[in-house]
C-alpha positions in Angstrom: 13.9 20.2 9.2 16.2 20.7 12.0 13.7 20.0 14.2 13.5 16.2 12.5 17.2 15.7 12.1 17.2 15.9 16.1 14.1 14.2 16.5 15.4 11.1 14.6 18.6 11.6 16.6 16.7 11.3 20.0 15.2 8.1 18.4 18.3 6.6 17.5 19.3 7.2 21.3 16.4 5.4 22.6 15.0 8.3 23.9 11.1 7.1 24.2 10.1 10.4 24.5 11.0 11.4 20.7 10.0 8.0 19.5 6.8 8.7 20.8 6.5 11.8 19.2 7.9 10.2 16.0 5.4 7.8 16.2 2.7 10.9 16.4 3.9 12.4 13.8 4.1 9.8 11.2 1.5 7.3 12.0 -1.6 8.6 11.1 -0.4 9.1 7.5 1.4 5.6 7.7 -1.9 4.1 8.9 -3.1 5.0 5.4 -0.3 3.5 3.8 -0.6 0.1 5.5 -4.3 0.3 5.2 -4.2 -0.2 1.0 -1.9 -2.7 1.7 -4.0 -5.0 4.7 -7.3 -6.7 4.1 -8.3 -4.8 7.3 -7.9 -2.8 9.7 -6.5 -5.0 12.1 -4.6 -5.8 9.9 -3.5 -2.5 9.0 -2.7 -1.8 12.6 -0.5 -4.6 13.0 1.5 -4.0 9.9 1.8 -0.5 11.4 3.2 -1.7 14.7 5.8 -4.3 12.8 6.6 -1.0 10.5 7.6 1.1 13.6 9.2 -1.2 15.3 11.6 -1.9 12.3 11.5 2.3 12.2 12.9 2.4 15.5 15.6 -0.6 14.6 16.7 1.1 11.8 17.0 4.8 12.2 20.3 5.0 13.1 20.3 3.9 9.4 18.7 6.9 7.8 21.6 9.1 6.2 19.4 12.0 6.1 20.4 12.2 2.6 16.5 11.8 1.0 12.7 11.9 2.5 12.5 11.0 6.3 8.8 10.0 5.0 9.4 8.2 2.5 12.1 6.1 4.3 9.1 5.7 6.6 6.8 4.9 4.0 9.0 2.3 2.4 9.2 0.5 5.6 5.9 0.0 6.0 5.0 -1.3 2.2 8.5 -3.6 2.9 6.5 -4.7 6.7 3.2 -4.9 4.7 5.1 -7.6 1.5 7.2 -9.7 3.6 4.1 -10.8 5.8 2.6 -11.9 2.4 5.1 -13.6 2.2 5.3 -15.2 5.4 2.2 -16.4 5.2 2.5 -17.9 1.7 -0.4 -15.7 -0.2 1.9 -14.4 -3.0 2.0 -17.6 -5.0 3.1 -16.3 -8.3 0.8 -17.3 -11.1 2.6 -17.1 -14.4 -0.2 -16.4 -16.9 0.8 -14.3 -19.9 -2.8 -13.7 -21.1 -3.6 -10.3 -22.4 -6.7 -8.5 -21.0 -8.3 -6.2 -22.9 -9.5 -3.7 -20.3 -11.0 -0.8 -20.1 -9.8 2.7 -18.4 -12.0 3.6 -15.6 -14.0 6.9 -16.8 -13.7 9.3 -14.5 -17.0 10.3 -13.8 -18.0 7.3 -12.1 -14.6 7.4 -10.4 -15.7 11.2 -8.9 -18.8 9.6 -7.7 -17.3 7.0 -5.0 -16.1 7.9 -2.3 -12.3 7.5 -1.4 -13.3 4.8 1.7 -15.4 3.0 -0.3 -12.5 2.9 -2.7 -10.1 2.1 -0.2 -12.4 -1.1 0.8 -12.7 -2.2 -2.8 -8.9 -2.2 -3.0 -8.9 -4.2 0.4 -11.5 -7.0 -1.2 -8.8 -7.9 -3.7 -7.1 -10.9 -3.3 -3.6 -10.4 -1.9 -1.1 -10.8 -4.4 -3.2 -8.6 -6.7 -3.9 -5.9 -4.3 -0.1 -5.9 -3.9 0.6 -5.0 -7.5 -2.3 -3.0 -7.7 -0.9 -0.5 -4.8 2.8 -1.0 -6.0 1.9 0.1 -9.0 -0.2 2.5 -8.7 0.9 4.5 -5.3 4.1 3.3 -5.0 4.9 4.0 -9.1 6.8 1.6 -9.0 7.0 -0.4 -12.6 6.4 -3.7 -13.6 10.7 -5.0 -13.5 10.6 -3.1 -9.9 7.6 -5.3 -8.4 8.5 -8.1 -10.1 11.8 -7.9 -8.1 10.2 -6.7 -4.7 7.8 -9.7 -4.8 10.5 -12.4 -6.5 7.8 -12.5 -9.7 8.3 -12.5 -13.2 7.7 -9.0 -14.5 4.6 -11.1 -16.8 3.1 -11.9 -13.5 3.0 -9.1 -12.5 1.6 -7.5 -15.4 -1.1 -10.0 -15.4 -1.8 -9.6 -11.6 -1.9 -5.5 -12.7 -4.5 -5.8 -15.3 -6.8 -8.7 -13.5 -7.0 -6.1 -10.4 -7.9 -3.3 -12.5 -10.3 -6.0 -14.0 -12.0 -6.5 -10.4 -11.8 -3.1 -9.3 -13.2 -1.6 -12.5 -16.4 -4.3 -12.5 -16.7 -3.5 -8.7 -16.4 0.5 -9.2 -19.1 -0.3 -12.0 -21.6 -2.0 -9.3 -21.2 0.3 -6.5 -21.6 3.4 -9.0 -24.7 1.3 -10.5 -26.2 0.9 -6.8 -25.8 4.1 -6.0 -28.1 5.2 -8.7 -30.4 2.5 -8.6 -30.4 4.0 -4.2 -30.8 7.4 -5.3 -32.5 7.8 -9.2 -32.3 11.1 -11.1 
């Protein structure tokens, strides 16, 4: 703990020695972070450059009163929404319909593997992927997102259950061509 408080000290400094090291330290789990976020993994990267370059911006910020990490890791999902923004791909979509959908079963979620997951995720359109990773990793709920991505909290609902929709029919496929690839 110590060792961080000083670390993030040296950072706030400018030393690039410890931001280095910072960098190290936190960006292979950020990576991840930015990865369910991006379409790819350029994209991913980038988002993870902008993140640490805010990082190193704003760390003479950081109160040391919660998670270092998750400081970090809100960065990089705040780096990761305001380029959708930017680029105009969250237009909000104000549909109130109800979907009726079903909860993934977890036996065919056990039988695909966590990158092929993670790409499925990435093959959603943007503003749902957004939603989707808000809240679901983030836990953030449906008044929160709404408010993070200037929505209505029924857009964002909808947006929720239409990427579940996707992923579940997708999940369905992949777990379907796997046993078609490999039968009993």
């Amino acid at each position: 703990m110590e060792d961080l408080r000083q670390l993030i000290t040296d950072c706030a400094a400018g030393k690039t020695g410890a931001q280095a090291r910072l960098y190290q330290l936190f960006a292979p789990k950020m990576y991840g972070v930015c990865l369910r976020y991006s379409k790819d993994q350029t994209e991913a990267e980038d988002n993870l450059q902008d993140g640490f370059i805010k990082v190193f911006e704003k760390i003479g910020t950081f109160r040391h009163e919660g998670s270092f990490e998750g400081w970090v890791r809100r960065i990089m999902v705040n780096v990761s929404l305001e380029k959708y923004r930017k680029q105009h791909l969250l237009h909000p979509v104000d549909d109130m319909t109800k979907f009726d959908v079903p909860d993934f079963k977890d036996e065919i979620l056990a039988e695909i593997a966590t990158q092929d997951l993670l790409k499925l995720i990435q093959e959603l359109p943007p503003r749902y992927r957004m939603v989707f990773n808000l809240y679901v990793f983030e836990g953030m709920n449906h008044k929160e997102i709404a408010g993070e991505m200037k929505i209505t909290e029924g857009t964002s609902k909808s947006n929720l259950a239409r990427a579940r929709m996707i992923l579940q029919k997708k999940v369905v496929k992949c777990f379907e061509e796997t046993e078609n690839n490999y039968p009993a």
